[in-house]
C-alpha positions as CSV (number, residue, x, y, z in Angstrom):
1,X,-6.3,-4.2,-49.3
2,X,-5.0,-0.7,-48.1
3,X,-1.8,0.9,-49.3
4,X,-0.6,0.4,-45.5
5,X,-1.9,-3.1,-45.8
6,X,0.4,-3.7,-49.3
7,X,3.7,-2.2,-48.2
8,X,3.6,-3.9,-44.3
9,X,2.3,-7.0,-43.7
10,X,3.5,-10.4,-41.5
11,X,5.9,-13.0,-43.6
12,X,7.2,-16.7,-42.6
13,X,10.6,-16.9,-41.3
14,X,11.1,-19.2,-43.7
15,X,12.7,-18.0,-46.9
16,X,11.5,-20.9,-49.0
17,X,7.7,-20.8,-47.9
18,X,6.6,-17.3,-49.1
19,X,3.3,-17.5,-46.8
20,X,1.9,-13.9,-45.5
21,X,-0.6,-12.6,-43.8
22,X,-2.2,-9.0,-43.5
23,X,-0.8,-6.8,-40.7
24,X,-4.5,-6.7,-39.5
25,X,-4.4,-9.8,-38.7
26,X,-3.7,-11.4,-35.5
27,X,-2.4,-14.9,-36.1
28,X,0.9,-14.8,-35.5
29,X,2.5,-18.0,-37.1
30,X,2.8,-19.2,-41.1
31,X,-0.9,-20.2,-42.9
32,X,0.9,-22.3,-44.9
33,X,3.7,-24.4,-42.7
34,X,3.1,-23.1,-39.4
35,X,6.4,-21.0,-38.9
36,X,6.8,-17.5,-37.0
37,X,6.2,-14.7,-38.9
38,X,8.2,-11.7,-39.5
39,X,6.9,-8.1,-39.8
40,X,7.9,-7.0,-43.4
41,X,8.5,-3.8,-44.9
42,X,8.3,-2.8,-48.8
43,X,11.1,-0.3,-48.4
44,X,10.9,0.9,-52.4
45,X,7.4,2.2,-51.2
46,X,8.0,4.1,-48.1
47,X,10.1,6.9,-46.8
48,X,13.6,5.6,-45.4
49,X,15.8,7.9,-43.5
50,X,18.9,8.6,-44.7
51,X,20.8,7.9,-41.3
52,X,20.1,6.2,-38.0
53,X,20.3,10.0,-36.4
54,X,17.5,11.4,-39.2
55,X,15.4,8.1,-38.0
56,X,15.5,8.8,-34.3
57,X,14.4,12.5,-34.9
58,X,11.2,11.5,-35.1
59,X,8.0,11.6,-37.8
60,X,7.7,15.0,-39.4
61,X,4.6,16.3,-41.5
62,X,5.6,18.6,-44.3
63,X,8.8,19.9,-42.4
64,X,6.6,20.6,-39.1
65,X,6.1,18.6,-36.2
66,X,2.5,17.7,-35.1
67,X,1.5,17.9,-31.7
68,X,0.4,14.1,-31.8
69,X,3.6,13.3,-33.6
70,X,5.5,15.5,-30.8
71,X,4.4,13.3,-28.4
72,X,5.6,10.5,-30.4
73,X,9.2,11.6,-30.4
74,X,8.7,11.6,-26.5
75,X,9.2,7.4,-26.9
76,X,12.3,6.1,-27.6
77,X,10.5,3.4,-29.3
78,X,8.2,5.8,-31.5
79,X,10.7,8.5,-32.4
80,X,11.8,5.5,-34.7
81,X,8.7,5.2,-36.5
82,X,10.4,5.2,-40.0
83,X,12.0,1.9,-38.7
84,X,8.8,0.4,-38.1
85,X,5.9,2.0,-39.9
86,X,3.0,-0.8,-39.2
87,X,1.0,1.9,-37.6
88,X,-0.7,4.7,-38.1
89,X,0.0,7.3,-35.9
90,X,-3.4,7.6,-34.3
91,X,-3.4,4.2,-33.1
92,X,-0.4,4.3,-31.4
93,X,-0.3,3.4,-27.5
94,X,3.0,4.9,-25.7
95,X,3.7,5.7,-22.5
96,X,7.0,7.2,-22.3
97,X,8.8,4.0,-22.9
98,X,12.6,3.7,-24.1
99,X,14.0,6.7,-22.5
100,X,16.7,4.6,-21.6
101,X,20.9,5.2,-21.6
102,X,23.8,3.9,-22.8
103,X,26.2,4.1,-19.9
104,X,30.3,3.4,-19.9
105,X,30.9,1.3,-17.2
106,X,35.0,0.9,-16.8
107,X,34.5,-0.3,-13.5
108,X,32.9,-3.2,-14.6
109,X,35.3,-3.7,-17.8
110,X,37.6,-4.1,-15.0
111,X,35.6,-6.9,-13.9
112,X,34.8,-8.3,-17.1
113,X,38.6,-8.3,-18.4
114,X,38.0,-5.3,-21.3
115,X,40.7,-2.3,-22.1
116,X,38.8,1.3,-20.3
117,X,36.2,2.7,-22.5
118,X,35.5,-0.2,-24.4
119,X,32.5,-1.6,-22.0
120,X,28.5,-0.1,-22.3
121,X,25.9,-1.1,-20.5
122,X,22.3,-0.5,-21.9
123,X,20.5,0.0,-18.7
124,X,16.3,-1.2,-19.8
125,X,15.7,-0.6,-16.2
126,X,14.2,3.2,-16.9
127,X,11.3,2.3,-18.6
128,X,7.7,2.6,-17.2
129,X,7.2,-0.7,-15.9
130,X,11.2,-1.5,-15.0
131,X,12.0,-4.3,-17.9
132,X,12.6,-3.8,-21.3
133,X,9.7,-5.5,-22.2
134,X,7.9,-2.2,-22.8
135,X,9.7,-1.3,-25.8
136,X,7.6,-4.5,-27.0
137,X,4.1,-3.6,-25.1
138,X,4.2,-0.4,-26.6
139,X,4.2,-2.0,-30.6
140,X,2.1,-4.9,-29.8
141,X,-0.8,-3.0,-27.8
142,X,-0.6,-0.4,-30.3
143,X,-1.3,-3.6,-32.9
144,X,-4.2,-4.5,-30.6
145,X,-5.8,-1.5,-31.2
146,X,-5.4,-1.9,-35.1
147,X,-7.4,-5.0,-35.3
148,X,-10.0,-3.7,-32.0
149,X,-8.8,-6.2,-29.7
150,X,-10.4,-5.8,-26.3
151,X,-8.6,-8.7,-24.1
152,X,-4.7,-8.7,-23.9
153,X,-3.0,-12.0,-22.8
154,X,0.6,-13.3,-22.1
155,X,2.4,-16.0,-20.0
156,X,5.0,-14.6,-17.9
157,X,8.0,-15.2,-15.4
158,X,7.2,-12.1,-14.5
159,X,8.3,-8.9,-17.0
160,X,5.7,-9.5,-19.7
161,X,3.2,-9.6,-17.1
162,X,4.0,-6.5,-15.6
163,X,4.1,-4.5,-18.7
164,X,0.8,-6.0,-20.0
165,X,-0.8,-5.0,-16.8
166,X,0.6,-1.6,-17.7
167,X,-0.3,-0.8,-21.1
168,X,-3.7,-2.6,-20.5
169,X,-4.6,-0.6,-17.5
170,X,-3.1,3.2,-19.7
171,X,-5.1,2.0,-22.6
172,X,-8.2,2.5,-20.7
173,X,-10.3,-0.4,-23.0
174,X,-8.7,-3.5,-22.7
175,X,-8.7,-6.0,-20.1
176,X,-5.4,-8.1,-18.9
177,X,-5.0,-11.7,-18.4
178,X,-1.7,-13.0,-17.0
179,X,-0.9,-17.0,-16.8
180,X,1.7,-17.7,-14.6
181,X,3.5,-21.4,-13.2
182,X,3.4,-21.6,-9.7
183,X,6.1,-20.1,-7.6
184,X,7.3,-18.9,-10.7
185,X,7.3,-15.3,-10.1
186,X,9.5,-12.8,-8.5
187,X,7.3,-10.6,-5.9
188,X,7.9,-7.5,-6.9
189,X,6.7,-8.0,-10.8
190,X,4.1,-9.8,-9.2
191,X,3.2,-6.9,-7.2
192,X,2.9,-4.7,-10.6
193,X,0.3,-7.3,-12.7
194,X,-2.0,-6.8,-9.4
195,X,-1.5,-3.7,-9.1
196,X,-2.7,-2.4,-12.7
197,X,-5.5,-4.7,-11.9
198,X,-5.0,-7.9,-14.5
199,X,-6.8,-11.2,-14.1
200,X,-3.5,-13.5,-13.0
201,X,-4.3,-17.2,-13.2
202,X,-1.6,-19.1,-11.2
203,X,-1.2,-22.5,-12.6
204,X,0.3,-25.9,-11.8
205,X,3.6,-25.8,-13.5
206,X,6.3,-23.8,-15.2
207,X,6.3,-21.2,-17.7
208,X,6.7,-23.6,-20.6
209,X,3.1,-25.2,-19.4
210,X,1.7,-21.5,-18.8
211,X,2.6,-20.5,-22.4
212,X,1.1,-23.7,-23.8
213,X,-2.0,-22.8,-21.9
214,X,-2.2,-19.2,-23.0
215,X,-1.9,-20.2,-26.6
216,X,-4.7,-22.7,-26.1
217,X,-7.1,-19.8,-24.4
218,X,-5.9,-17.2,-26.8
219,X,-7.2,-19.1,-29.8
220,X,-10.5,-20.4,-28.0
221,X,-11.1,-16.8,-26.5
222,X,-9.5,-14.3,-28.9
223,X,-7.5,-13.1,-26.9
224,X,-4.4,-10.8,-28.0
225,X,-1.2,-12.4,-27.7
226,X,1.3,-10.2,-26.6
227,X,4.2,-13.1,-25.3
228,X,7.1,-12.5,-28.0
229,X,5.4,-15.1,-30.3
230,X,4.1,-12.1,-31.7
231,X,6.2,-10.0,-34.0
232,X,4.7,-6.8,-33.2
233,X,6.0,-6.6,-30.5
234,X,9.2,-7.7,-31.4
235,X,9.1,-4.7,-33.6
236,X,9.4,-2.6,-30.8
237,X,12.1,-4.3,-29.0
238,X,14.1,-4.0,-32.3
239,X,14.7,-0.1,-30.9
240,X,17.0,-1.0,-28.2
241,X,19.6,-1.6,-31.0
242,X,18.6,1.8,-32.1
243,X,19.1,3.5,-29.2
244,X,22.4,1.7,-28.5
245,X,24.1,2.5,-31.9
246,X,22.9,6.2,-32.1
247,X,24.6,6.9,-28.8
248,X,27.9,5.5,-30.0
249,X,27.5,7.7,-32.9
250,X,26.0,5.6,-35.4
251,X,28.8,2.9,-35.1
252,X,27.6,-0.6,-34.3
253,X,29.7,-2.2,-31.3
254,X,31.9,-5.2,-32.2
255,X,29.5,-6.9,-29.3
256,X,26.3,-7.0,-28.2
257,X,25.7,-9.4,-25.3
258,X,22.3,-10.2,-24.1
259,X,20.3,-12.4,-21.3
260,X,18.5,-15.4,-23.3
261,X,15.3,-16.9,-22.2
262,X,12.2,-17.0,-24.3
263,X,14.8,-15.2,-27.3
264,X,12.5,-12.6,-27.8
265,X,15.6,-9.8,-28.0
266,X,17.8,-12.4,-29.7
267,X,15.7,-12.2,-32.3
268,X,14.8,-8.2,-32.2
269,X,18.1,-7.6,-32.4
270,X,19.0,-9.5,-35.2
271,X,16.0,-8.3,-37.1
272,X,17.3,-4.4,-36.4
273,X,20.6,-5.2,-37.7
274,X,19.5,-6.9,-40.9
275,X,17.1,-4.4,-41.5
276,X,19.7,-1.5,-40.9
277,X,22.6,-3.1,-42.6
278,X,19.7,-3.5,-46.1
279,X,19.1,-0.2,-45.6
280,X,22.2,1.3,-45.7
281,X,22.3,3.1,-42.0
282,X,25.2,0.6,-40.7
283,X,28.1,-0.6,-42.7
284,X,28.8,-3.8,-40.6
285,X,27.1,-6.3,-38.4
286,X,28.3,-6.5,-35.1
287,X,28.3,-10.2,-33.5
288,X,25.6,-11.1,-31.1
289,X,26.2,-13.1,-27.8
290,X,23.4,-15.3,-26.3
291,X,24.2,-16.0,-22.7
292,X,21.6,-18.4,-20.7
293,X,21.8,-19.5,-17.2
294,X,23.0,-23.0,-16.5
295,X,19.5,-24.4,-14.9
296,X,17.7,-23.2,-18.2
297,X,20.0,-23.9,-21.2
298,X,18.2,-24.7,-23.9
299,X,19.9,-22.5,-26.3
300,X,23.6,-23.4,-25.5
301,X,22.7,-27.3,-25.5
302,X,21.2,-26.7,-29.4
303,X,24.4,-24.7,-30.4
304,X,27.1,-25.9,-29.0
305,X,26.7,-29.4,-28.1
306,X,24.1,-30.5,-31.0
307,X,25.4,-28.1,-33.3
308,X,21.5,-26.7,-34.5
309,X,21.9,-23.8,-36.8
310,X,19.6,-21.7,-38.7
311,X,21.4,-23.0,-42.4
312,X,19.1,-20.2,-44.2
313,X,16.0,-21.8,-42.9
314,X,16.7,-25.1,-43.7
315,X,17.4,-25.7,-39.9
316,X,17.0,-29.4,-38.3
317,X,13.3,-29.1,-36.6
318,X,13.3,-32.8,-35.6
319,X,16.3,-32.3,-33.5
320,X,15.2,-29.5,-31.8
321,X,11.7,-31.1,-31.0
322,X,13.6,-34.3,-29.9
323,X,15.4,-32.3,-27.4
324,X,12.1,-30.9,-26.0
325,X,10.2,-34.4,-26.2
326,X,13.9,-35.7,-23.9
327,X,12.7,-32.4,-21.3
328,X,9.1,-33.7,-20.9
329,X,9.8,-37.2,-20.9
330,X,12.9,-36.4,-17.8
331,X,10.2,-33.8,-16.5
332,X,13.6,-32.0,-16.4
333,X,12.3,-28.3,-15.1
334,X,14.3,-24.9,-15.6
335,X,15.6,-23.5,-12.4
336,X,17.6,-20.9,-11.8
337,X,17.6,-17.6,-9.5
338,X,17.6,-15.7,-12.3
339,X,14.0,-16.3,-12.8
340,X,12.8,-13.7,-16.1
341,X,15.2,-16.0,-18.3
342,X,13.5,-19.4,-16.5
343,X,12.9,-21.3,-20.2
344,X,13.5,-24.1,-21.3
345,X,11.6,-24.4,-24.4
346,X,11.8,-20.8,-26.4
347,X,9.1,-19.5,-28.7
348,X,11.9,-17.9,-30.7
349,X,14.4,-20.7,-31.0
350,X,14.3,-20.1,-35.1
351,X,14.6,-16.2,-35.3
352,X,17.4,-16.6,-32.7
353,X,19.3,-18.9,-34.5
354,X,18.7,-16.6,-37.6
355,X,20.4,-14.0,-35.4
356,X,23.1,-15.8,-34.3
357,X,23.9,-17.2,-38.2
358,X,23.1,-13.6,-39.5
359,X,25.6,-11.6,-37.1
360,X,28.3,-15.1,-36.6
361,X,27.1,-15.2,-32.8
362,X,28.1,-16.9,-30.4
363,X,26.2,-18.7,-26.8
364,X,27.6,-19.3,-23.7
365,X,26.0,-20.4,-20.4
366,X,27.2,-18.6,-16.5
367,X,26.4,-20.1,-13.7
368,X,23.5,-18.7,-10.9
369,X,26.9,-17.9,-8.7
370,X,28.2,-16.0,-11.5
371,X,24.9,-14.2,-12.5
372,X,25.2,-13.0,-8.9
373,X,28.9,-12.2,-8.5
374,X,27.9,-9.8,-11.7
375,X,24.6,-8.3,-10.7
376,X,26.9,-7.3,-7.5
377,X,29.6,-5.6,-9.5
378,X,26.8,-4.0,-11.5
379,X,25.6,-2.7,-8.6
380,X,28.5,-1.4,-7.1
381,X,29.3,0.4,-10.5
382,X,26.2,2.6,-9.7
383,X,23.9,0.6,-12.0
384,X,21.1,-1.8,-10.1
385,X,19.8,-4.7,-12.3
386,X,17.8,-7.8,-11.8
387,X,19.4,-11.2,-11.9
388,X,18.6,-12.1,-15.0
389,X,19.9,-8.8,-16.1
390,X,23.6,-9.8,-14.7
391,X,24.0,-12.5,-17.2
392,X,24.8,-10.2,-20.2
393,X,28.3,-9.4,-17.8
394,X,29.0,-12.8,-16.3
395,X,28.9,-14.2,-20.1
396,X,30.7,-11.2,-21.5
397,X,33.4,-12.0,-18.7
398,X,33.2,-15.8,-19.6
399,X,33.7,-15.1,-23.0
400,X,36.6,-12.3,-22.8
401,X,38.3,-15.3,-20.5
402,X,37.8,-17.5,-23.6
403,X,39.2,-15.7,-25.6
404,X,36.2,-15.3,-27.8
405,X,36.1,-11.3,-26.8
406,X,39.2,-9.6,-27.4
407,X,40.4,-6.9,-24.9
408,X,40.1,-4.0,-27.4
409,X,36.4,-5.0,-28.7
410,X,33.7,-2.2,-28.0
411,X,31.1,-4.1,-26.0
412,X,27.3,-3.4,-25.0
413,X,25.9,-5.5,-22.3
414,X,21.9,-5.3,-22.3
415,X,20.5,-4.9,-18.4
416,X,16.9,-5.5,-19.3
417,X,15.4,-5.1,-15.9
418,X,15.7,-2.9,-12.6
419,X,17.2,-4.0,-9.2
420,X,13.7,-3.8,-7.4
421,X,12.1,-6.5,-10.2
422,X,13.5,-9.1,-8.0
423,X,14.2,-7.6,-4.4
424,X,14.5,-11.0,-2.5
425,X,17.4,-11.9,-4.9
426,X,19.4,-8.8,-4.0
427,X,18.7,-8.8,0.4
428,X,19.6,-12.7,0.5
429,X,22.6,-12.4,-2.1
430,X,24.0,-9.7,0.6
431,X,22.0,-9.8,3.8
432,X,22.8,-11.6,6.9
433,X,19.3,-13.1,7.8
434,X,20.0,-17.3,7.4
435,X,16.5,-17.9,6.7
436,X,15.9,-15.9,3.5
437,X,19.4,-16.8,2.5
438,X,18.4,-20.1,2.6
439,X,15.1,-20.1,1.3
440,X,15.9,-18.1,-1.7
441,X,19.3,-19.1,-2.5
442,X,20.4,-22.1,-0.6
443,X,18.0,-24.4,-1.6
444,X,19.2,-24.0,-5.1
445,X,23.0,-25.3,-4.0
446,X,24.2,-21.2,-4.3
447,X,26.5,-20.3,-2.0
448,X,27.8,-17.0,-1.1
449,X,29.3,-14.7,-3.4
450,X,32.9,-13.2,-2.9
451,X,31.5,-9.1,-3.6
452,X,28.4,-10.0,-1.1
453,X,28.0,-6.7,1.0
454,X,26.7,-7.2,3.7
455,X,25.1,-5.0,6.6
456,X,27.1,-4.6,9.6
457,X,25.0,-5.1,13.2
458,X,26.8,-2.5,15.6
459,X,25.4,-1.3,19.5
460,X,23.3,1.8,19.8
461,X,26.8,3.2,20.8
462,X,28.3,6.5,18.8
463,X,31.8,5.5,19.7
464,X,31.5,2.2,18.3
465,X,29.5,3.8,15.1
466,X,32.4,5.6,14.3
467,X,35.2,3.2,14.4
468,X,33.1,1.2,12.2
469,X,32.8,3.8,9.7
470,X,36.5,4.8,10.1
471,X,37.3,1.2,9.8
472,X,35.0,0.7,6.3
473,X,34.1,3.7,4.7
C-alpha cells in the first residue's frame, strides 16, 4: 500500500461499520454492508492550511509555484487541493472549472423577503459545460485516470451528461456513455452530450430506471461511474462551499439553500462543512436548506411527514425503501418543469440526511409555478439560471415566509445551471406562441406567471415603435 494509499482512501458512511476500501479502487459502496462510501483524509499525516484563504492559494512546492501546479490554481476546484489531496497532481484532469462568483442580489432579497445585503447567489452557471456538475467531473475523471479507466458512464437528466461528454471528449482517452429516460432531457444539455461525441442510449423510462440500468452495465462492463454515487466526485463539488465562504471573507452564511434532486450537493456540502469545522478553518456550521420541487419530493415526504433522520447512522432503512417499493408499486413518476432535479429515488438520501442532521437543516418543497415566478426574478436581477436552479429562491422565499429564515440572516442561494440549459423552459414561461406554451408548460397544469415578460408584436411602423418604447421602457 502507498503512503497516498494509507492517508486517503474510501470509508462507509456508516460510523458503526468501519469498512474501507483503497482510493484505487473503483467500487463505490461499503464491502462489508453495502453503504456509500466517504472519501477520508488522515489529516495528522498531511499538510493542512492554516485558513480557508491559505487553502484556496493553491499547491506550492518549496515556496515556488510549478508551472503544472500554476495551472492548477487556474480551477477553482484544484486551487483547493489541500482540501482534497486524493490525487496526485499529474493525474489531474481540469478544464478551467469553478471560476464561478458570489454575487449580492438585493433585488431578489426584495423578492425573497431578506433585509439589503443579506442575499448571495452562487451563480454555477460559468463553468465549462454550464452546470455545476463540473466541479464533480473534474475530481472524478481525474479518479478515472488513477485507476486507468478508459469508459466513463452516468445516467442523467441532463447536467451529468453534459459534463461527462466534456471531460471525456478534453481527456482525449476515454470514451462516454450517457443513459437517459425518454423525454427526459432538456434540449439544450442534450445538444452538449452529442456534441462532445458520447454514446447516449435513450431508454424506456425515467431517470430512476436509467440509473438502475447504468449501475447494472457499469459493473458488467467496467465502466467508470461518474453519477454522484461516486464520492470522487463529490469531492469536487465539496469546493462550491469553498468558494462561497472565502468570498464572504471566511465567514460561513447563516444559510445555504440549494436545489435537491439526486442530493449529490446536499451531501458535498455537508461533507465541506464537517471537514472545515474539524479542521479548524470555520468556527460555526451554517444550516443547510434542501428545497425539492413538488412533482419530485422524495426528500421533503422522508423529513417532514415520516420524520426519517440520519440519528448518527442508525437511520430507519426499511422506511425509506418502503416508501420507494409504495413509488413502483403506484408507478408514481417524478414530473416537474424543472427537469435536472426530476428524482424520485436519490442515490444520496443517507449523506443528505447526514447533512441535514450535521448542520440542523431544514427541507421544504415550491411549487413548478413558484420555481418559475423565481427563475424570472432571477433573471430580471441580471442573473439567467435554469429552472431547477430557481428553486434555491422560491424555497428561500417559502421559508423566510415561514418564518424559518429570519430577515437579518446572511443567505447563499446555489444557481447550479445557466439559463440556456433549458431554453424551451424560459421562451414558453414568457413568450406569446400558444403552442410551446402549451406543450411545455400547460400540459403540466402550469399556468402563467405574474413577472412573465413577454414580447410585444408591433407594425413595421416607427411611430408606433416609439410610443411602445415611451410607453414601456
Amino acid at each position: 500500500m502507498s503512503v497516498r494509499d494509507s492517508f486517503v482512501y474510501q470509508r462507509c458512511i456508516n460510523p458503526a461499520c468501519g469498512g474501507t476500501r483503497s482510493v484505487l479502487e473503483c467500487e463505490f459502496t461499503c464491502p462489508r454492508c453495502g453503504d456509500l462510501l466517504d472519501v477520508a483524509y488522515d489529516w495528522d499525516c498531511l499538510p493542512v492550511p492554516r485558513s480557508l484563504r491559505e487553502a484556496g492559494n493553491g499547491p506550492t512546492d518549496a515556496g515556488h509555484v510549478s508551472a503544472s501546479r500554476a495551472l492548477l490554481r487556474r480551477s477553482g476546484v484544484w486551487r483547493f487541493w489541500s482540501l482534497l489531496p486524493f490525487a496526485p497532481h499529474e493525474q489531474i484532469l481540469s478544464i478551467g472549472e469553478g471560476q464561478t462568483l458570489l454575487l449580492p442580489a438585493d433585488r431578489v432579497a426584495e423578492y425573497v423577503g431578506l433585509r439589503p445585503g443579506r442575499l448571495h447567489l452562487q451563480y454555477e452557471g460559468l463553468n465549462p459545460s454550464g452546470s455545476f456538475k463540473d466541479n464533480g467531473m473534474t475530481a472524478a475523471f481525474t479518479h478515472a485516470r488513477m485507476v486507468g479507466a478508459r469508459r466513463a458512464a452516468c445516467a442523467s437528466t441532463g447536467n451529468t451528461s453534459a459534463s461527462l461528454a466534456l471531460y471525456a471528449a478534453a481527456s482525449g482517452q476515454m470514451r462516454a456513455v450517457i443513459f437517459i429516460g425518454s423525454g427526459k432531457i432538456a434540449f439544450g444539455k442534450l445538444a452538449q452530450a452529442l456534441d462532445h461525441g458520447a454514446l447516449t442510449l435513450q431508454i424506456h423510462g425515467d431517470f430512476d430506471d436509467a440509473l438502475e440500468r447504468v449501475r447494472q452495465a457499469a459493473s458488467r462492463l467496467s465502466l467508470y461511474l461518474v453519477n454522484s454515487i461516486n464520492p470522487f466526485r463529490l469531492e469536487g463539488q465539496k469546493t462550491i462551499i469553498y468558494r462561497i465562504v472565502e468570498a464572504l471573507d471566511g465567514e460561513p452564511p447563516d444559510w445555504v439553500v440549494v436545489p435537491a434532486g439526486n442530493l449529490g450537493n446536499l451531501s458535498a456540502f455537508g461533507k465541506a462543512f464537517l471537514e472545515l469545522r474539524e479542521l479548524g478553518l470555520i468556527g460555526r456550521m451554517p444550516r443547510l436548506a434542501a428545497v425539492n420541487a413538488a412533482g419530485a419530493d422524495t426528500l421533503h415526504r422522508l423529513w417532514n411527514e415520516q420524520g426519517l433522520r440520519w440519528r448518527r447512522g442508525s437511520w430507519d432503512r426499511l422506511r425509506a425503501e418502503s416508501y420507494f417499493q409504495e413509488l413502483k408499486r403506484t408507478q408514481r413518476k417524478a414530473s416537474t418543469v424543472a427537469s435536472a432535479i426530476e428524482i424520485n429515488r436519490p442515490v444520496n438520501l443517507p449523506k443528505a440526511l447526514r447533512s441535514l442532521e450535521a448542520s440542523e437543516g431544514v427541507v421544504c418543497v415550491v411549487s413548478d409555478e413558484e420555481i418559475l415566478e423565481a427563475k424570472a426574478r432571477i433573471g430580471s436581477g441580471g442573473l439567467g439560471c435554469e429552472p431547477a436552479s430557481a428553486a434555491s429562491v422560491a424555497g428561500a422565499r417559502k421559508l423566510r415566509q415561514q418564518g424559518v429564515i429570519s430577515p437579518d440572516d446572511s443567505v447563499v442561494c446555489v444557481l447550479t445551471g445557466h439559463s440556456l440549459k433549458d431554453p424551451n423552459v424560459t421562451v414558453a414561461c414568457h413568450g406569446t406562441d400558444e403552442h410551446l406554451f402549451q406543450e411545455v408548460l400547460g400540459r403540466r397544469g402550469i399556468g402563467r406567471i405574474p413577472s412573465a415578460n413577454p414580447p410585444v408584436c408591433v407594425p413595421n411602423d416607427l411611430g408606433q415603435i416609439i410610443t411602445v418604447i415611451e410607453a414601456r421602457a
